[in-house]
C-alpha positions in Angstrom: 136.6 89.5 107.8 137.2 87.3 105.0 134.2 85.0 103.5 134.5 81.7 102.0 133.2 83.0 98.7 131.6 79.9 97.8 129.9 79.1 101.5 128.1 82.4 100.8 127.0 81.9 97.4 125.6 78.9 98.4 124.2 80.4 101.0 122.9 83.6 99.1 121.3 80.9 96.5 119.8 78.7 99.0 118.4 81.9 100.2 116.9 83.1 97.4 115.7 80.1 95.9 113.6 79.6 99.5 112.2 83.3 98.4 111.2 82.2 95.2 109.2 79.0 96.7 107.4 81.5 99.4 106.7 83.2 96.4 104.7 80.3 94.7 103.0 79.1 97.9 101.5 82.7 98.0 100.7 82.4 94.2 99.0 79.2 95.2 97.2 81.0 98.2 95.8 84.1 96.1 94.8 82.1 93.2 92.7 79.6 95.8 91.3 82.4 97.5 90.0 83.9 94.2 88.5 80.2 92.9 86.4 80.1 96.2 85.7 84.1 95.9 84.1 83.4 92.3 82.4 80.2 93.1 80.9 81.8 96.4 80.0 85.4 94.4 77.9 83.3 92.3 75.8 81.6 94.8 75.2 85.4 96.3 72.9 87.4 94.1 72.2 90.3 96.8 75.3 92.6 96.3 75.7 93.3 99.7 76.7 89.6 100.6 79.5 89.6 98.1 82.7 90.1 99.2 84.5 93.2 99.3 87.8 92.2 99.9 90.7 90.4 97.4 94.5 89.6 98.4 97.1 89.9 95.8 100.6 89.8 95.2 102.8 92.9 94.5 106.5 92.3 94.1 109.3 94.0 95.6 112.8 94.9 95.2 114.2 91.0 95.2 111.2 89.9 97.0 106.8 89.9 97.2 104.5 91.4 99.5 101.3 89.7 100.0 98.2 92.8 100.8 95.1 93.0 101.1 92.4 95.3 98.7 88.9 96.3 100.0 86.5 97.5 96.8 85.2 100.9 97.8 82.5 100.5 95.2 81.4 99.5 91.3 80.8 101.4 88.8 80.2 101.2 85.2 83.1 103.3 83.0 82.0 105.2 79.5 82.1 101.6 78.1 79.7 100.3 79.9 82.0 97.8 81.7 81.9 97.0 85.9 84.7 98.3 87.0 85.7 98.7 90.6 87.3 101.6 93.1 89.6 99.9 95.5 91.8 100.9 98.5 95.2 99.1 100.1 94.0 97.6 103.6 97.2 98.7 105.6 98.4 95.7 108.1 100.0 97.8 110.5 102.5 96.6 112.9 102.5 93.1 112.9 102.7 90.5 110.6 98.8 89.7 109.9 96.3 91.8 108.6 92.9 92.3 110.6 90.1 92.4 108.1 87.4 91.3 110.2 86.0 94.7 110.1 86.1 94.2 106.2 85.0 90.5 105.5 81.5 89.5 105.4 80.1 87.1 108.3 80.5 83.7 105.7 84.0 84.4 104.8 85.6 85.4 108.1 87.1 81.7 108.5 88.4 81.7 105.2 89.8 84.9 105.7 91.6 84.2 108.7 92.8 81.0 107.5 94.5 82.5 104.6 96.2 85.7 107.0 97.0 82.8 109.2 99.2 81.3 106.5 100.0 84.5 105.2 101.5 85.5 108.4 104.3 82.7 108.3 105.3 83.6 104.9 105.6 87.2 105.7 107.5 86.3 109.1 110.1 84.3 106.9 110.7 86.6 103.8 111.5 89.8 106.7 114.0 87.1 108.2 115.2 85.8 104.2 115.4 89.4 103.0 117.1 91.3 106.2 119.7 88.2 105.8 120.6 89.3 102.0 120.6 93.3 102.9 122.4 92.7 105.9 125.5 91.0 103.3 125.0 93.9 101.2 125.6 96.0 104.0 128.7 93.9 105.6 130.2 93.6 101.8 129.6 97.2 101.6 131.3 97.8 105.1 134.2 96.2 104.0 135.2 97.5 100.5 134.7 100.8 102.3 137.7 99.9 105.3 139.8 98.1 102.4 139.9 101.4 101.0 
């Protein structure tokens, strides 16, 4: 099964460059979501109103996930600085994460909004990054029944 070596490096480029812009929308994302975190942490002085839950970004072999952290609790290290326990908030078997159980009554929209968003991105880098490991296994394939 003989590729048009330079149909598929295009392709293979196209692909990953499309990676690398989901990658920056979801830089956008998380760094928006922490601007209105801070600015709305502020305005709450009662602890128990803050929020207790932060996205982030963690890369991946050739790609990005984008999760979800819940803080546990604060507590003050041997410096005397805040520091915070967290733990992963797992998504499960779909594409969006529920947090609703985790997100405080003012920020639910917000929230959602975000794992709205956050759900197309995810939906499109399983399809980008199954479409590079699927070559890797058909390249693979092949040098194998060449030999």
């Amino acid at each position: 099964m003989p590729f048009a070596s330079d149909e598929v490096t295009a392709l293979l480029a196209h692909v990953e460059n499309r990676i690398e812009e989901l990658h920056d929308e979801a830089r956008v994302m998380v760094d928006e979501h922490w601007a209105y975190y801070m600015a709305e942490s502020k305005k709450r002085r009662d602890f128990s109103e803050k929020s207790r839950i932060y996205p982030r970004l963690r890369e991946t072999q050739g790609a990005f996930a984008i999760e979800w952290y819940r803080i546990l609790k604060w507590f003050k290290n041997n410096a005397g600085m805040w520091k915070k326990k967290t733990r992963y908030v797992a998504r499960g078997k779909g594409d969006r994460v529920n947090l609703k159980r985790y997100a405080q009554d003012w920020e639910i929209s917000v929230v959602n909004e975000f794992e709205d968003r956050a759900k197309l991105i995810r939906r499109e880098l399983t399809l980008l990054t199954n479409l590079i490991a699927g070559y890797k296994r058909l390249k693979k394939q092949i040098k194998v029944e060449e030999n």
